[in-house]
C-alpha positions as CSV (number, residue, x, y, z in Angstrom):
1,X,-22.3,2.4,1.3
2,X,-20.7,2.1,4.8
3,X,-20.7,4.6,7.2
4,X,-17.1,5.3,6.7
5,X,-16.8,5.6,3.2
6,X,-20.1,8.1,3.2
7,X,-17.9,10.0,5.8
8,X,-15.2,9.8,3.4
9,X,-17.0,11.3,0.7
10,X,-18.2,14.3,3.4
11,X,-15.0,14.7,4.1
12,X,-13.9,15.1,1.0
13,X,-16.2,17.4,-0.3
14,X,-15.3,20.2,2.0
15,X,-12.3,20.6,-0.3
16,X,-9.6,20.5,2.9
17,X,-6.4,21.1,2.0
18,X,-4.4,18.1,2.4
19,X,-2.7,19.3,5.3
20,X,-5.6,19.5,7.2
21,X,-6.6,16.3,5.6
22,X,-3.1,14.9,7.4
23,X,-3.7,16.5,11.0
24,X,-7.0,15.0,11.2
25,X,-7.3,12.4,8.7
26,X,-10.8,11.5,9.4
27,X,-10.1,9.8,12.4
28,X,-12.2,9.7,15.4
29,X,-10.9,9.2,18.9
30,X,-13.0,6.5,21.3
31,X,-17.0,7.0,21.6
32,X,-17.4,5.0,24.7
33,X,-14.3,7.3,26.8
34,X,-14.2,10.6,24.3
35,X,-10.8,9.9,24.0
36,X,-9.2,12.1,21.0
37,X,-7.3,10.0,19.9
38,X,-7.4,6.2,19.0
39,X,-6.9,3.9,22.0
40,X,-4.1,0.9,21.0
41,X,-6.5,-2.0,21.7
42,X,-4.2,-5.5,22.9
43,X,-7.2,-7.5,22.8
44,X,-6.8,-10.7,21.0
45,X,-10.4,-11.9,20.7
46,X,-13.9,-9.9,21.0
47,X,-17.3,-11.0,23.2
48,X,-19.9,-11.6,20.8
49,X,-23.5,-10.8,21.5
50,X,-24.9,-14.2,20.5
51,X,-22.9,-17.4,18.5
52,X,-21.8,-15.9,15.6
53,X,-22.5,-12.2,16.2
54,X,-20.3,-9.4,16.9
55,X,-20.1,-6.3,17.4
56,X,-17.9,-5.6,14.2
57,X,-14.5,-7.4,15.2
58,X,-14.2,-11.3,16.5
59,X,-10.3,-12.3,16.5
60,X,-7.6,-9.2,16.2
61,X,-5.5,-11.2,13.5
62,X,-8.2,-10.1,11.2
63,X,-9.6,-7.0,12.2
64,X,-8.3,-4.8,15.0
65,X,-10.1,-0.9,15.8
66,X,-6.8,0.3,16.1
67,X,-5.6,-1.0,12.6
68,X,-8.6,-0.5,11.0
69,X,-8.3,3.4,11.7
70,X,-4.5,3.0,10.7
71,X,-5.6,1.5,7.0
72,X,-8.7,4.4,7.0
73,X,-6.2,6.8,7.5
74,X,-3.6,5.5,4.7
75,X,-6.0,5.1,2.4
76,X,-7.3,8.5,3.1
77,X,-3.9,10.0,2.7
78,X,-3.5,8.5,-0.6
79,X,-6.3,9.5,-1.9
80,X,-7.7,5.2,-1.8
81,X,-10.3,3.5,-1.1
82,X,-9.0,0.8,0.6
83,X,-6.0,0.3,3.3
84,X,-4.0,-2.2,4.8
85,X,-2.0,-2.7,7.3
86,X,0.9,-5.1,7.5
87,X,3.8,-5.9,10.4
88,X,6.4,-4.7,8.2
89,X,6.7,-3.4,4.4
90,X,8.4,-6.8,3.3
91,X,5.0,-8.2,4.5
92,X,3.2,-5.9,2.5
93,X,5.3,-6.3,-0.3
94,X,4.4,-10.3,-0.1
95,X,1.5,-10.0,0.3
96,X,1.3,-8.2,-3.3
97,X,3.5,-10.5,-4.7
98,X,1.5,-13.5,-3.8
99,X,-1.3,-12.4,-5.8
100,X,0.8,-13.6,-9.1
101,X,0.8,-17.5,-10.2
102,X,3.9,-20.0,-11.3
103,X,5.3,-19.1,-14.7
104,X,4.0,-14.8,-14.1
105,X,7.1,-12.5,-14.4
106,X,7.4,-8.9,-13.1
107,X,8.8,-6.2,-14.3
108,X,11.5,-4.3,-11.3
109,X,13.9,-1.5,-11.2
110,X,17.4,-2.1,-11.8
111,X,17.6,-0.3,-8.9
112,X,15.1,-1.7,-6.2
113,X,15.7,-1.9,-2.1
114,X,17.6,-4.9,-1.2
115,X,14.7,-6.7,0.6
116,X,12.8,-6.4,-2.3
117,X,14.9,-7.7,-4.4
118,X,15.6,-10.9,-2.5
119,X,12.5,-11.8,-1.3
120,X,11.8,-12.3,-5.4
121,X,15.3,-13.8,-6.1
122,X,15.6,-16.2,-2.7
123,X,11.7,-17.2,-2.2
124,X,9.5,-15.9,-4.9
125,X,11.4,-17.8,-7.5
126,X,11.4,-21.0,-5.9
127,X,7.4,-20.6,-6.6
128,X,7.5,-20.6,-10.2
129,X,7.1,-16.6,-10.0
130,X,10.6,-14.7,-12.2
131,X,11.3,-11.0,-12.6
132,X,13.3,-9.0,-15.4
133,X,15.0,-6.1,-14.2
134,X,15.0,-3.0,-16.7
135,X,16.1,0.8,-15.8
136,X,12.3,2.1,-14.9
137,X,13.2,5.5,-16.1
138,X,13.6,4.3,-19.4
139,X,10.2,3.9,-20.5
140,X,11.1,2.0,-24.1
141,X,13.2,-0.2,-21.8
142,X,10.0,-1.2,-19.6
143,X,8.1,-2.0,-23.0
144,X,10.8,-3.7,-24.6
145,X,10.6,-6.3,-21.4
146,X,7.0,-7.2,-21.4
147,X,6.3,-10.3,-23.2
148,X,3.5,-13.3,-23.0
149,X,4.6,-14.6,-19.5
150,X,4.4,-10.8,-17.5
151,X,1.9,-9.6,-15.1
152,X,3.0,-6.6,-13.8
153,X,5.5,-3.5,-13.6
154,X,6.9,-3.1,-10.2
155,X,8.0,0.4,-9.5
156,X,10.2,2.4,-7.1
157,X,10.0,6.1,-7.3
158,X,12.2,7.3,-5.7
159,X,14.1,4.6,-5.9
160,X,15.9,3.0,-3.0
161,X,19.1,3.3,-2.9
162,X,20.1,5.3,-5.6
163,X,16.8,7.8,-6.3
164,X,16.1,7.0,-9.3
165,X,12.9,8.9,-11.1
166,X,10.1,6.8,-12.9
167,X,7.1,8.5,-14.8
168,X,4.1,7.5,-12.7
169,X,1.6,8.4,-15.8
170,X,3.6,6.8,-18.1
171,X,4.6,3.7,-16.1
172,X,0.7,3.0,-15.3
173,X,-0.4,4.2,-19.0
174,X,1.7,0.9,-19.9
175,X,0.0,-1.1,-17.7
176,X,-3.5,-1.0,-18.9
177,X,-2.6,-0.8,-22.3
178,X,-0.8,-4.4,-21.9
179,X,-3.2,-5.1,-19.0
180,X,-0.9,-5.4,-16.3
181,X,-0.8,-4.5,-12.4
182,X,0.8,-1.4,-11.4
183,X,2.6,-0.9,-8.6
184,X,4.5,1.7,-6.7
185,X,6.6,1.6,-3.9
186,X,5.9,5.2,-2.5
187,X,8.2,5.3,1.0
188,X,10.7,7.4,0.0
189,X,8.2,10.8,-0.8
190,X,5.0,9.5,1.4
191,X,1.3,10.7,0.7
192,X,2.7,14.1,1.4
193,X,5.1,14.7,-1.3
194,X,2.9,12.5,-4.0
195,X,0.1,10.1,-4.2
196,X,0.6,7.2,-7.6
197,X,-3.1,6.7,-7.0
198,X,-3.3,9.9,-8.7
199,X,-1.6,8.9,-11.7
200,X,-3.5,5.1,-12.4
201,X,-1.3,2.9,-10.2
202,X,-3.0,-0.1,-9.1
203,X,-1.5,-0.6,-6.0
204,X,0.3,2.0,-3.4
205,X,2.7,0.1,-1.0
206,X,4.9,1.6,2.1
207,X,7.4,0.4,4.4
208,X,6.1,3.1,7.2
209,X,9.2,2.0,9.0
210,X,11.1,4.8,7.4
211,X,9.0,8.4,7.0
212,X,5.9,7.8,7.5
213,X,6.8,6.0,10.8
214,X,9.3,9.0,11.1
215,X,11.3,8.3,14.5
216,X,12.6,5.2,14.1
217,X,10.5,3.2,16.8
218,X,8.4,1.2,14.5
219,X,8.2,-1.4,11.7
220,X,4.9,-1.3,9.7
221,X,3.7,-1.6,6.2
222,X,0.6,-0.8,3.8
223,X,-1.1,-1.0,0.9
224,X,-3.3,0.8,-0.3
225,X,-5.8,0.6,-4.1
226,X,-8.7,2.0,-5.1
């Protein structure tokens, strides 16, 4: 187990409520300065003590400190194991969709953000990859779509624009019973209003350029799972 995740579990087992859990998230600041809060290292590349050793980070497109306690935070918020961090929540949302093969179908909302939407209908589709789009609320409708060729159920909840309510339980009961990925798209209510996590989703994902991001003066996504 790594140091952080046997931290997590310390953590954890205080019982903090989670808005304790928000203020300080597990985060340290910087050991070297004693800084309290997390320094925003612009580093691209990091010295290495011999050829092929480092001290934990060699190139910043892979691993960066300050993402890294970024996607430890996330995934701490939603109650996940694991976090990522993207440049915006499209990328995110990509990245997730690029995990399906030619001739896979997914299961959206009738009602789904726009970028969403077109990044499957304008570049997902040219990769063999097709969607059905069902009203999410209505669970016999999500059922009703599955068939041989689908892979997984691709959820809004909230929804964006319209706010639209799907059954997180029910949505990721249907999953594993037809062995499909879950997946949430949780911007709209945030780690602080709900956590799908919590309910079986597979996969957590967040354009944290709306609230989590809060003022406007940022573009960022995540993911998070278990």
């Amino acid at each position: 187990m790594s140091e952080y995740n046997a931290n997590r579990q310390i953590f954890r087992s205080r019982n903090y409520s989670f808005e304790t859990r928000l203020i300080h998230g597990e985060i340290s600041g910087d050991e070297l300065t004693g800084a309290v809060n997390v320094p925003i290292y612009q580093t691209s590349t990091y010295a290495q003590t011999v050829p092929g050793e480092n001290k934990g980070y060699e190139y910043s497109r892979s691993s960066n400190p300050t993402r890294k306690a970024l996607e430890e935070l996330i995934a701490e918020l939603e109650n996940g194991d694991y976090g990522f961090a993207f440049a915006s929540g499209l990328a995110a949302i990509s990245t997730v969709f690029s995990l399906f093969e030619t001739g896979d179908e997914i299961i959206i909302s009738n009602d789904v953000y726009g970028g969403t939407f077109r990044i499957l209908d304008k570049v997902f589709k040219h990769f063999g990859i097709s969607y059905v789009q069902v009203n999410t609320s209505n669970l016999d409708e999500v059922e009703a779509a599955i068939n041989g060729a689908t892979k997984a159920i691709y959820i809004e909840t909230p929804t964006n624009p319209l706010l639209g309510i799907t059954d997180l339980k029910a949505i990721a009961d249907i999953a594993k019973k037809h062995q499909l990925v879950s997946i949430a798209d949780n911007t709209f209510y945030t780690p602080y209003l709900q956590r799908p996590l919590d309910f079986g989703i597979d996969i957590v994902l967040h354009s944290a350029t709306k609230y989590l991001g809060g003022h406007s003066d940022l573009i960022a996504g995540l993911a998070v799972v278990k």
